[in-house]
C-alpha positions as CSV (number, residue, x, y, z in Angstrom):
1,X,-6.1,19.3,6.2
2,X,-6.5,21.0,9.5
3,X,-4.1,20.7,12.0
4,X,-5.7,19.0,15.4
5,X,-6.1,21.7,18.6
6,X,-5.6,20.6,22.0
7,X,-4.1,17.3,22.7
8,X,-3.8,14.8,20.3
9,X,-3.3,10.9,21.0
10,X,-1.0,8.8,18.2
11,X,1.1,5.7,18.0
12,X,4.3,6.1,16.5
13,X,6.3,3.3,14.7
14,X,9.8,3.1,16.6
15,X,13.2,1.9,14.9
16,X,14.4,-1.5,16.6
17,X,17.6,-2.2,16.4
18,X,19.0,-5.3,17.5
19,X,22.2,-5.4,19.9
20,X,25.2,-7.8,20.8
21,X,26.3,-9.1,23.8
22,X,28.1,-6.2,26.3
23,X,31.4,-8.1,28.0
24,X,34.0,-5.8,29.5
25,X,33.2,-3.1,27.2
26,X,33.8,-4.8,24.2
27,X,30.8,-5.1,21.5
28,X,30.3,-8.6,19.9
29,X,28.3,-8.2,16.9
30,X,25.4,-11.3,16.7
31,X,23.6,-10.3,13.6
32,X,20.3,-12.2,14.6
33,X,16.8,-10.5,13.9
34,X,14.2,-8.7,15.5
35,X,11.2,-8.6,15.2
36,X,8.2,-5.6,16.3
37,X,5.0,-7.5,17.0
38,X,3.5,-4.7,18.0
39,X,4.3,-0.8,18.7
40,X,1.7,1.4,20.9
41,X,2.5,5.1,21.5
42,X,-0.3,7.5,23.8
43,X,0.8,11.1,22.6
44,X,-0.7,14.0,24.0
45,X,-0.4,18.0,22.6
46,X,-1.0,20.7,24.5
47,X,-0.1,24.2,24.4
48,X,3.4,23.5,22.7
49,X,4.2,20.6,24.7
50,X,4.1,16.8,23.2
51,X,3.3,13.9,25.6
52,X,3.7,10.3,24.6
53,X,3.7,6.8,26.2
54,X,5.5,4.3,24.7
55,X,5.3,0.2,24.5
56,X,6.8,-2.5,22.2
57,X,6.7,-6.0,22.1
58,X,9.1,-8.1,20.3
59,X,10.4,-11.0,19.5
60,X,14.3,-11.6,19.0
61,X,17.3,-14.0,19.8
62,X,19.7,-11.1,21.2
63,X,19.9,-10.5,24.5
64,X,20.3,-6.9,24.4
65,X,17.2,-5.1,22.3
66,X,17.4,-1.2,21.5
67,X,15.5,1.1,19.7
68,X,15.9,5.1,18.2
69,X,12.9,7.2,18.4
70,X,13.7,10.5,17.0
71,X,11.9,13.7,18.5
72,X,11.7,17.7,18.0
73,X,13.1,18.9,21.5
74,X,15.1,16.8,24.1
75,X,12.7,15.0,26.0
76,X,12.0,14.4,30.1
77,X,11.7,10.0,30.2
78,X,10.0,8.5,32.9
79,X,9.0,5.5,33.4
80,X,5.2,4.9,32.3
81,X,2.1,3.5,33.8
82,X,0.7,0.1,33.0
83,X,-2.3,-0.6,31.8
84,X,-3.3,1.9,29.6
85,X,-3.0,0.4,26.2
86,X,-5.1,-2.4,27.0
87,X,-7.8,-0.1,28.3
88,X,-8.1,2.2,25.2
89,X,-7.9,-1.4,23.1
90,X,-10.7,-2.1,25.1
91,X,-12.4,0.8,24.5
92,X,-12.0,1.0,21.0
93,X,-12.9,-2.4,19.8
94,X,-15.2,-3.3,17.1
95,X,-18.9,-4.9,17.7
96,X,-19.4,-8.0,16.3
97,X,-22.8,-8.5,14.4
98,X,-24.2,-12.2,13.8
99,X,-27.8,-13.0,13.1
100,X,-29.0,-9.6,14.5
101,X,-26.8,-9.6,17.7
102,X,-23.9,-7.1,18.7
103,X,-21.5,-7.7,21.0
104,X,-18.9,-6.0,22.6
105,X,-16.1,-8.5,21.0
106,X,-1.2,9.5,39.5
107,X,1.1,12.5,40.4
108,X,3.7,12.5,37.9
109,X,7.2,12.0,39.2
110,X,10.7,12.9,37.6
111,X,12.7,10.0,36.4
112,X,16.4,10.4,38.3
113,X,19.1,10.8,36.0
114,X,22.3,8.1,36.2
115,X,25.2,8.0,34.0
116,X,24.7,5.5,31.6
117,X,26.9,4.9,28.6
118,X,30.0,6.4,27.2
119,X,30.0,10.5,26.8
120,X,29.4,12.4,23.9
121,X,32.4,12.4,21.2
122,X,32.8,14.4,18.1
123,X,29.8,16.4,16.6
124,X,27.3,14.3,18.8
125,X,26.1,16.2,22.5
126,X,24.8,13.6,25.3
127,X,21.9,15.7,26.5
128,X,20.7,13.5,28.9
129,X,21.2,9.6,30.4
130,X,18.9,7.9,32.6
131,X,17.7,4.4,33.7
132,X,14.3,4.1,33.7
133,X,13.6,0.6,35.2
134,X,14.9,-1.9,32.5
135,X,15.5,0.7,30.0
136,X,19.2,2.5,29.7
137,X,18.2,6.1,27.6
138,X,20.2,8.5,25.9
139,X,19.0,11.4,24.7
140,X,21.6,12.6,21.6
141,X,22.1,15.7,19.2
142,X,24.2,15.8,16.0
143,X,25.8,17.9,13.5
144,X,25.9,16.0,10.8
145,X,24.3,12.1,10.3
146,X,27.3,11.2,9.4
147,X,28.6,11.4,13.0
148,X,25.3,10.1,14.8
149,X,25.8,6.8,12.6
150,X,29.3,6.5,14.1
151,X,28.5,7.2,17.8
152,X,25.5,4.6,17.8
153,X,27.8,2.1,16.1
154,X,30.8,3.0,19.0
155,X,28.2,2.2,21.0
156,X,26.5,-0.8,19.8
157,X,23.8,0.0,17.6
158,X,23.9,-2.0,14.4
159,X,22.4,0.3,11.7
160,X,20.8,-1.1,8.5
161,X,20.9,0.0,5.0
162,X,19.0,3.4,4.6
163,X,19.7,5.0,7.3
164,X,22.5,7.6,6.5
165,X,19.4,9.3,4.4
166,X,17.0,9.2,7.0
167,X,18.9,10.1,9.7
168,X,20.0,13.4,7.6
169,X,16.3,14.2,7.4
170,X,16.2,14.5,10.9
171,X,19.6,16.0,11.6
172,X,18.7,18.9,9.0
173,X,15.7,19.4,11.0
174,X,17.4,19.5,14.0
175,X,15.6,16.9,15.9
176,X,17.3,14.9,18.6
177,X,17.2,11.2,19.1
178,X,16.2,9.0,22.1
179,X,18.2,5.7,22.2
180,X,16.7,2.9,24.4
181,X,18.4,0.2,25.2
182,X,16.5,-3.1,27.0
183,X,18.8,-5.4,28.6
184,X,17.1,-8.6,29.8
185,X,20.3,-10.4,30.2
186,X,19.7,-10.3,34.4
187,X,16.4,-11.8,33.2
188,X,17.5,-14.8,31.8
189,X,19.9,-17.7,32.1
190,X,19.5,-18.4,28.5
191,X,17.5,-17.0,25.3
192,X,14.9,-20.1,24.2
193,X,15.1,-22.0,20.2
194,X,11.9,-19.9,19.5
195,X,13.8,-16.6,20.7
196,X,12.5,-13.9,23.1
197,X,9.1,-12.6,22.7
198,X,8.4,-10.0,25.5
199,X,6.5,-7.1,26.1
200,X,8.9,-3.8,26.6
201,X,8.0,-1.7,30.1
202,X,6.0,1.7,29.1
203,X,8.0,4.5,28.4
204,X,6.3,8.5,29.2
205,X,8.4,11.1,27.2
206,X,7.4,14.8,27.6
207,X,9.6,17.6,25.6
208,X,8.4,20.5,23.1
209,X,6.7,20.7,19.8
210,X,5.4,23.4,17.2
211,X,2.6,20.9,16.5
212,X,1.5,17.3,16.4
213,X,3.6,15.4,14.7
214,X,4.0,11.3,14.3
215,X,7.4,10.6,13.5
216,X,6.8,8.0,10.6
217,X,9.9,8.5,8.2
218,X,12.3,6.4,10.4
219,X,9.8,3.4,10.4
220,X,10.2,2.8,6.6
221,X,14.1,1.2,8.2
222,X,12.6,-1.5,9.3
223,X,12.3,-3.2,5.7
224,X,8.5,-4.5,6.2
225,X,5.1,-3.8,5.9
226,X,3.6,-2.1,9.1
227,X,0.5,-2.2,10.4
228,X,0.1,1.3,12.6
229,X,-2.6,2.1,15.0
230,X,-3.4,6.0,16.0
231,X,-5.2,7.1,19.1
232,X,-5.8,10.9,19.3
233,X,-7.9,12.5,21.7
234,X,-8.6,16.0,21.1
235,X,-11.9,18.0,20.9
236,X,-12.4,16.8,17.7
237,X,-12.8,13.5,15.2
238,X,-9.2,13.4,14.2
239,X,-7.8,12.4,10.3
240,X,-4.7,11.5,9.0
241,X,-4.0,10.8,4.5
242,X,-3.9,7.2,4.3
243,X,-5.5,6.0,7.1
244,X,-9.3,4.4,8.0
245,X,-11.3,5.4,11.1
246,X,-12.1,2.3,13.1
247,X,-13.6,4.2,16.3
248,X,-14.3,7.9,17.2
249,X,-16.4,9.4,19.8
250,X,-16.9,11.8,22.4
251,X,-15.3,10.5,25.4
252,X,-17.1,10.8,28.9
253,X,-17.2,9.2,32.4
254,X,-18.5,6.5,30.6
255,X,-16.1,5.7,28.2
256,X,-13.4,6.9,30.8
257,X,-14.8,4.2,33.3
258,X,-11.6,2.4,33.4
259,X,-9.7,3.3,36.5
260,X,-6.3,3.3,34.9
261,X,-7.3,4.9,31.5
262,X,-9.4,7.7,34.0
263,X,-6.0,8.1,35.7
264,X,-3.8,8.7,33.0
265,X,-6.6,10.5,30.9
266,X,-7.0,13.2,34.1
267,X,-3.4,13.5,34.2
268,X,-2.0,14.4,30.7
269,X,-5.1,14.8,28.4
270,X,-7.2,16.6,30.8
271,X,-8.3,18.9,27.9
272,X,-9.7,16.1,25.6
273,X,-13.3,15.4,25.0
274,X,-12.9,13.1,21.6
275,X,-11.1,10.2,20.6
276,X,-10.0,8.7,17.5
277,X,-8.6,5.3,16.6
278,X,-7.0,5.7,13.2
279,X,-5.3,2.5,11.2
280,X,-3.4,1.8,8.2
281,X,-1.6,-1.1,7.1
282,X,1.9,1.0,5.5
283,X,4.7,-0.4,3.4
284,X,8.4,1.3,3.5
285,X,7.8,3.1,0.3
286,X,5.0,4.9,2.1
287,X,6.5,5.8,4.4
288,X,8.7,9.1,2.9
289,X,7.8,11.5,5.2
290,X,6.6,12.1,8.9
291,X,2.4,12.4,9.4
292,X,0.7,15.1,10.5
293,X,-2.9,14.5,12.2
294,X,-5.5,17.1,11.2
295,X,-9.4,17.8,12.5
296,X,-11.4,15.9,10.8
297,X,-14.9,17.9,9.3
298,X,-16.9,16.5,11.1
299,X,-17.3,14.8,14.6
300,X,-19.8,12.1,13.8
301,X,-19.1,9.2,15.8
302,X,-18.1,6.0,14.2
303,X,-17.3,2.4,15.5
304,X,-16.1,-0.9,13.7
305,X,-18.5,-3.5,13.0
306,X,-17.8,-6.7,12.3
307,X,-19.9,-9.8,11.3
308,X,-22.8,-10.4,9.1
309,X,-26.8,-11.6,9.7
310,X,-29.5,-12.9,7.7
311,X,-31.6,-10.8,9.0
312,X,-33.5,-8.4,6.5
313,X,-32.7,-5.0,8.3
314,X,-28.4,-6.6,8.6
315,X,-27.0,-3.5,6.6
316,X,-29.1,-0.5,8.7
317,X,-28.6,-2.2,12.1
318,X,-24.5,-2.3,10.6
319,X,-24.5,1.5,9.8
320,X,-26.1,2.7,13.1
321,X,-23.9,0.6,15.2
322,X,-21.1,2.0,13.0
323,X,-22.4,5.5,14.2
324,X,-23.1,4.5,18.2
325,X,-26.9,4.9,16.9
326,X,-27.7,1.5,18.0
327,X,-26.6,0.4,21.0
328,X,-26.2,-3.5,22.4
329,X,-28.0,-4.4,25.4
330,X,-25.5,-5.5,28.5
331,X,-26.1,-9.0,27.5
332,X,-24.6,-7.9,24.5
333,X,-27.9,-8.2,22.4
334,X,-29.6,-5.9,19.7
335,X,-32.9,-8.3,19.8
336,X,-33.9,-5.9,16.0
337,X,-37.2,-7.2,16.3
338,X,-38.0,-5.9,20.2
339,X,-40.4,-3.0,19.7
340,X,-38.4,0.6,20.4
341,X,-39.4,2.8,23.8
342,X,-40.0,5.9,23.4
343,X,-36.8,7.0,25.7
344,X,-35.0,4.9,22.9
345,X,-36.2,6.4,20.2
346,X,-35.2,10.0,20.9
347,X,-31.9,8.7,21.8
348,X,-31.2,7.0,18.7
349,X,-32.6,10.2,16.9
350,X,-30.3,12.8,18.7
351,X,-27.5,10.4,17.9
352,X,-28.1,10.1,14.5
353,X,-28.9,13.5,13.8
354,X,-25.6,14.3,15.7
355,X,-27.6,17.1,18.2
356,X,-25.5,17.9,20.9
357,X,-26.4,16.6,24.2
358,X,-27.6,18.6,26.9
359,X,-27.5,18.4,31.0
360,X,-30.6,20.9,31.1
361,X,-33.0,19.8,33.5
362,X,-36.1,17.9,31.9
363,X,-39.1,19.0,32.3
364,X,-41.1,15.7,32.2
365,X,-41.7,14.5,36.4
366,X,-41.2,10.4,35.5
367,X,-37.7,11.6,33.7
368,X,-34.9,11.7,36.2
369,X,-31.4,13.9,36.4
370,X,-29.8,10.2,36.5
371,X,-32.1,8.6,33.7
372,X,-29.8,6.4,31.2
373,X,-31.6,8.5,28.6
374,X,-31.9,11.8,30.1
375,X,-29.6,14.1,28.3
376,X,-30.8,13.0,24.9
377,X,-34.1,13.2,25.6
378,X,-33.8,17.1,27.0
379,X,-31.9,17.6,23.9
380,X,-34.8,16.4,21.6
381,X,-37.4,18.6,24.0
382,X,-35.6,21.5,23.4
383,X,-35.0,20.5,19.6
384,X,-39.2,20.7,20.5
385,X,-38.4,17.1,18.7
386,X,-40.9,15.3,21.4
387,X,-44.0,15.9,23.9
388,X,-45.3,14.6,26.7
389,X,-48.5,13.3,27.3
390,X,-51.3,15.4,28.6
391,X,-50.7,14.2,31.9
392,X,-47.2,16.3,31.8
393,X,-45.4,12.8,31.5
394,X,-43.5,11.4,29.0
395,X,-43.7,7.6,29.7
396,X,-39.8,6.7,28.5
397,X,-40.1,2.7,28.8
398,X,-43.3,2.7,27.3
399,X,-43.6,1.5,23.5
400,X,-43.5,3.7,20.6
401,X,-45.9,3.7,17.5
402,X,-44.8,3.8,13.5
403,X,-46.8,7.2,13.6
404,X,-45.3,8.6,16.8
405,X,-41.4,7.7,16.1
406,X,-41.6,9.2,12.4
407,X,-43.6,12.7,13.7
408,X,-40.6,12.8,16.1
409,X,-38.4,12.4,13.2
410,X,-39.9,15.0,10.7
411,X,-39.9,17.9,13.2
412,X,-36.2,18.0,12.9
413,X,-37.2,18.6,8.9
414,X,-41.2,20.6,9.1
415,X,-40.4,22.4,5.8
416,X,-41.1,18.9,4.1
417,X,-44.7,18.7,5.3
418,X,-45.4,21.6,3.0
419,X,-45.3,19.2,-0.1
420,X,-47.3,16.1,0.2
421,X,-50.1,14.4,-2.4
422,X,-53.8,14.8,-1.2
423,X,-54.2,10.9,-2.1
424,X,-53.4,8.9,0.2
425,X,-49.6,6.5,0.0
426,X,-51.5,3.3,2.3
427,X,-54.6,2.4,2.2
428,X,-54.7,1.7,6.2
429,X,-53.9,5.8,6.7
430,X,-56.8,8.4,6.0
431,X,-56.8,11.7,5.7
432,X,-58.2,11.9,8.9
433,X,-55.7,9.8,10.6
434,X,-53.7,12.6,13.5
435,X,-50.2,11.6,11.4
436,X,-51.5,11.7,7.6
437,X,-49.3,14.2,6.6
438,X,-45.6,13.1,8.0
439,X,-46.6,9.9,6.7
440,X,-47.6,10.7,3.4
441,X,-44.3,13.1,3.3
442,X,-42.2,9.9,4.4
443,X,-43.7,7.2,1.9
444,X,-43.2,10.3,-1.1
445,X,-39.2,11.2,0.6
446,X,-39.2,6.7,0.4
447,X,-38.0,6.8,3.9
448,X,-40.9,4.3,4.5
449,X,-41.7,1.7,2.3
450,X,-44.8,-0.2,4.2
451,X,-45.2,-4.1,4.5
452,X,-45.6,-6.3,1.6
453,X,-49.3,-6.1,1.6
454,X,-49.1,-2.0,1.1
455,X,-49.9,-1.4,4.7
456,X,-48.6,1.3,7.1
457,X,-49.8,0.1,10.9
458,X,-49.4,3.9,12.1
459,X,-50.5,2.8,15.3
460,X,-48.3,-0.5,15.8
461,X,-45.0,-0.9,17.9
462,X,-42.2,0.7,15.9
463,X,-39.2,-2.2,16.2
464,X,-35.5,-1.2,17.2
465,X,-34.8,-2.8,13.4
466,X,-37.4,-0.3,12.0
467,X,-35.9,2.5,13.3
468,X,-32.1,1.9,12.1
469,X,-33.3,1.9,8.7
470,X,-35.9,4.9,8.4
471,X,-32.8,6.4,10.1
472,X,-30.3,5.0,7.7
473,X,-32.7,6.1,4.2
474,X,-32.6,9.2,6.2
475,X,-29.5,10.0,7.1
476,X,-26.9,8.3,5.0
477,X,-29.5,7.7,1.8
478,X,-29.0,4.3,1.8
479,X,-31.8,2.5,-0.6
């Protein structure tokens, strides 16, 4: 596997670790749990340098909540922007299918450093100590793990079985460790029965890699199954052993048209043109070593769908939504049966065909710069996929036939028209019909089937449904 060039985008699993009480210096052990509901990391690589945004939400009945989260170089910590996390789960969520409808289910500024904590002792360094907001950090270094374990305990970190080992991992390697502590005791007068379930401020870390790395080894500590959740924007579909694509696509103005995620995107993934949303569902055991994120093959776009239809075309309207082929209406709509416009039906074939999109000028007057459809459809005229009519237009909203649509889909493919029966496939299309021979190469490739009573209807309305699964027999061979 490839690694991934240019930035990257990842959430990494951190190490929670419950605290006691802090009175007068003393540490008071309280032994109650705590729990991760959910982790979300934003990590950006670039030229050597690592960027990632951090957030937690818990649940626990301490007071006092801390976490480790260990790293390759010391890093800068800053307090992070809000916001984000919800915009790329925004972004990235699935479709949901049912009975043929789809529906959408600033300058950076330096953290100042305060003295925080007790200093270094022994064969551990205090590289850096900061608040940032809530948070009390300490970046530390090691010799051995042996003295890490004690510091963190000095300081009151209660450590759980297992990690002597993985700790030395990291200590061999000669990472450092972040320690973040969240005290929500000037929060509160008292923790409730049910405990605390919060959501921890975002956390920006920058500091140096050799590559992109997601620091999963120290998760396997926290004794349970995980379920992990990778964004990574690059210039590429990212991939990662292990885990399932769930949406990946090129990201534009329109994907970026969330203020915040346009902010932050502009201001420490400025290189990025794809993003990735990776998941897996990980047990402790499988989690022996730290992931690296590679370049996918190939870039073909991809989105969850959820749901199910009765409707006969359910399974080709599922695989081109997968693919961003089909698209919902703003009502959140598909309507499968609506007859497809021409300005459609190139779009949907330059996305399934994965063509690259152009901002050439069209050539076609009653196509605008600013049409919806404008860059696919100059990327199908120079494909010399479509024509206009002899009027020099090319009528985008109007209605496209069966014969039309699949002559726009067989130019992509002309060495196929060379081998075609003289008899005719359906009885309603001669030999003398303008389209006999990409329809006879269609119904012998069994891209078309016809209707139940053996007819064609070159010359009728080709339907939005029609066209997901010519495109799907097509493109993905399905039957």
């Amino acid at each position: 596997m490839k690694f991934a060039k240019g930035i990257a985008v990842g959430l990494v699993l951190l190490f929670l670790l419950p605290l006691g009480a802090w009175g007068d210096g003393a540490f008071f052990p309280s032994g109650h749990p705590v729990t991760e509901t959910d982790q979300l990391a934003l990590l950006a690589y670039d030229q050597g340098q690592e960027t990632m945004l951090l957030q937690v939400s818990f649940q626990s009945w301490d007071s006092d909540l801390a976490w480790i989260v260990p790293l390759p170089s010391p890093p800068l910590v800053e307090e992070g922007p809000d916001g984000v996390f919800a915009s790329l789960s925004g972004l990235t969520q699935p479709l949901v299918l049912w009975d043929g409808q789809l529906q959408e289910s600033a300058q950076r500024q330096q953290a100042s450093p305060v003295q925080l904590g007790p200093k270094g002792s022994g064969g551990v360094e205090v590289l850096d100590r900061r608040r940032v907001g809530l948070l009390d950090t300490t970046t530390l270094s090691a010799r051995t793990s042996g003295e890490l374990e004690r510091w963190l305990q000095e300081n009151g970190f209660l450590l759980p079985e297992g990690a002597s080992t993985i700790f030395a991992d990291y200590v061999q390697r000669g990472w450092v460790f972040l320690a973040m502590r969240l005290d929500i005791i000037p929060l509160l007068e008292e923790i409730p029965a049910d405990g605390l379930i919060g959501l921890v401020q975002p956390v920006l870390l920058r500091f140096d890699a050799p590559w992109l790395v997601y620091p999963l080894r120290i998760s396997s500590l926290n004794g349970d199954a995980s379920a992990i959740v990778l964004y990574v924007a690059g210039t590429h579909r990212a991939e990662a052993d292990g885990f399932a694509v769930r949406w990946a696509h090129q990201v534009g103005l329109e994907e970026l048209s969330n203020p915040i995620l346009y902010s932050f995107w502009n201001a420490y993934c400025p290189a990025a043109s794809y993003l990735t949303r990776l998941e897996a569902a990980l047990f402790p055991w499988q989690m022996g070593a730290d992931l690296p994120i590679g370049q996918a093959s190939s870039d073909q776009p991809f989105r969850k769908v959820i749901g199910n239809t009765s409707h006969w075309s359910a399974g080709y309207l599922q695989a081109m939504a997968e693919r961003f082929v089909l698209q919902a209406f703003p009502d959140g709509s598909v309507w499968p049966d609506r007859p497809c416009g021409r300005a459609e039906g190139a779009a949907m074939l330059i996305r399934a065909m994965n063509i690259e999109r152009t901002t050439d000028e069209v050539s076609f007057p009653d196509v605008g710069n600013d049409y919806w459809a404008g860059e696919e459809i100059a990327a199908a005229q120079a494909e010399k996929l479509v024509e206009g009519y002899p009027s020099g237009e090319f009528q985008p909203e109007e209605p496209i036939t069966r014969a039309e649509w699949l002559t726009m889909l067989l130019r992509a493919f002309p060495v196929l028209l060379e081998f075609i029966p003289n008899d005719p496939l359906f009885p309603d299309v001669a030999k003398e019909h303008w389209a006999f021979r990409t329809i006879q190469t269609a119904g012998v490739l069994g891209i078309v089937i016809g209707y139940p009573d053996g007819r064609f209807q070159p010359d009728g309305d080709i339907t939005r449904a029609e066209v997901c699964a010519i495109l799907s027999r097509t493109v993905l061979r399905m039957p």
